[in-house]
C-alpha positions as a Markdown table, in Angstrom:
| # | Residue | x | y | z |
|---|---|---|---|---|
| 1 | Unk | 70.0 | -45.7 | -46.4 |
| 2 | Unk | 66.3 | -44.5 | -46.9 |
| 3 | Unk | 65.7 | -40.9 | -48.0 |
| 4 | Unk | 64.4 | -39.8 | -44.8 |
| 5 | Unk | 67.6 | -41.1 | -42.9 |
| 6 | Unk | 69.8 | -39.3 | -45.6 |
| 7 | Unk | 67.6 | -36.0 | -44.9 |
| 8 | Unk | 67.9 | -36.3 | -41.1 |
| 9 | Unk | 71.5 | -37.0 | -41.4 |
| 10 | Unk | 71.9 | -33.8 | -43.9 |
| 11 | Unk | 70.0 | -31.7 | -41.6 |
| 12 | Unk | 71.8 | -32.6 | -38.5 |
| 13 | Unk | 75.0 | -32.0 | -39.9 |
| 14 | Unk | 73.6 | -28.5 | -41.3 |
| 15 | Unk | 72.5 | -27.6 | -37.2 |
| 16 | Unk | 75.8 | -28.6 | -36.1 |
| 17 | Unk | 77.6 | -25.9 | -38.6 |
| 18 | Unk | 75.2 | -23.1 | -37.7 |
| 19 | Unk | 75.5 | -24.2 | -33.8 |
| 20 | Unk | 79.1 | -23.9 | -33.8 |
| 21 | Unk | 79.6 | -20.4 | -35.4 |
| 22 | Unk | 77.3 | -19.0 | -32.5 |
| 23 | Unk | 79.5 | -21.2 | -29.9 |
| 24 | Unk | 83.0 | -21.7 | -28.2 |
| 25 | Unk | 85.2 | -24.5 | -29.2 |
| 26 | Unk | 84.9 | -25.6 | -25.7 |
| 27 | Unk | 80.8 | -25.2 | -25.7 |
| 28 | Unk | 81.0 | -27.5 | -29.1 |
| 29 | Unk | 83.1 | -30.0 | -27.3 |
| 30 | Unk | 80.4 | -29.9 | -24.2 |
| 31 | Unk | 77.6 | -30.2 | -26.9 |
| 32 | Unk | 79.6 | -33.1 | -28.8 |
| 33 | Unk | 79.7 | -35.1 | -25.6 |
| 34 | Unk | 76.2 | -34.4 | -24.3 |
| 35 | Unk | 75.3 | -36.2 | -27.6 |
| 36 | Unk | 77.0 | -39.2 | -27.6 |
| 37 | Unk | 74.5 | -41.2 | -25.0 |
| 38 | Unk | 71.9 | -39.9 | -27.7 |
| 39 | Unk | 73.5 | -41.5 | -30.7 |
| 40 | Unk | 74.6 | -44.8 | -28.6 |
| 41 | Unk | 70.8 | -44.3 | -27.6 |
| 42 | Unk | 69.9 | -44.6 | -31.5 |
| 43 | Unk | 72.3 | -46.8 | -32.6 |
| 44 | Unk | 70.3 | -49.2 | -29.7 |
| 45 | Unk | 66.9 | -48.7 | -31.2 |
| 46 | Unk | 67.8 | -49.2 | -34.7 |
| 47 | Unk | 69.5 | -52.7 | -33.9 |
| 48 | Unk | 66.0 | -53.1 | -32.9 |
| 49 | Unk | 66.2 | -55.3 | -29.4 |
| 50 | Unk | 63.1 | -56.5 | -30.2 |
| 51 | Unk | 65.1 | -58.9 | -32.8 |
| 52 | Unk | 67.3 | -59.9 | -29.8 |
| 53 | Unk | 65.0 | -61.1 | -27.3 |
| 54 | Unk | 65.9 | -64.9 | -27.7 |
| 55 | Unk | 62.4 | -67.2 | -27.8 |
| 56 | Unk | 61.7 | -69.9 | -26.4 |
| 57 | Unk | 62.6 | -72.8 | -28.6 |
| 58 | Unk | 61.1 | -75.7 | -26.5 |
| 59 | Unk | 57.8 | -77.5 | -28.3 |
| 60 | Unk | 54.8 | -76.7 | -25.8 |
| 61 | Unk | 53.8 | -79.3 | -23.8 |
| 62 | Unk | 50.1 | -79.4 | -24.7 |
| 63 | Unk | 47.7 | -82.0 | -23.1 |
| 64 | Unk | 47.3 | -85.0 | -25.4 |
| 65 | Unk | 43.8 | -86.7 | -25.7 |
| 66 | Unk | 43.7 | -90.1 | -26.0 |
């Protein structure tokens, strides 16, 4: 893990604290679930889906001069 993903990771988890002694335990669960299509949404971008488009592996049919 790069220093910059350790930072972000640090800081989120330092938001989170300070959100939840101004909130409810129920507005914490609300903000808990709001965020999980964000995180499936950078899990999805990290894989990188530009690595998983599949090529195609047939030669090219270029004209041959004879």
């Amino acid at each position: 893990m790069s220093i910059g993903a350790t930072a972000t990771s640090i800081t989120g988890v330092i938001v989170f604290v300070m959100i939840s002694r101004l909130l409810s335990p129920v507005e914490i669960g609300l903000v808990g679930f709001a965020l999980i299509p964000v995180d499936i949404g950078k899990l999805i971008t990290n894989a990188g889906p530009d690595k998983a488009i599949v090529q195609d592996l047939r030669p090219l049919h270029l004209p041959v001069s004879t």
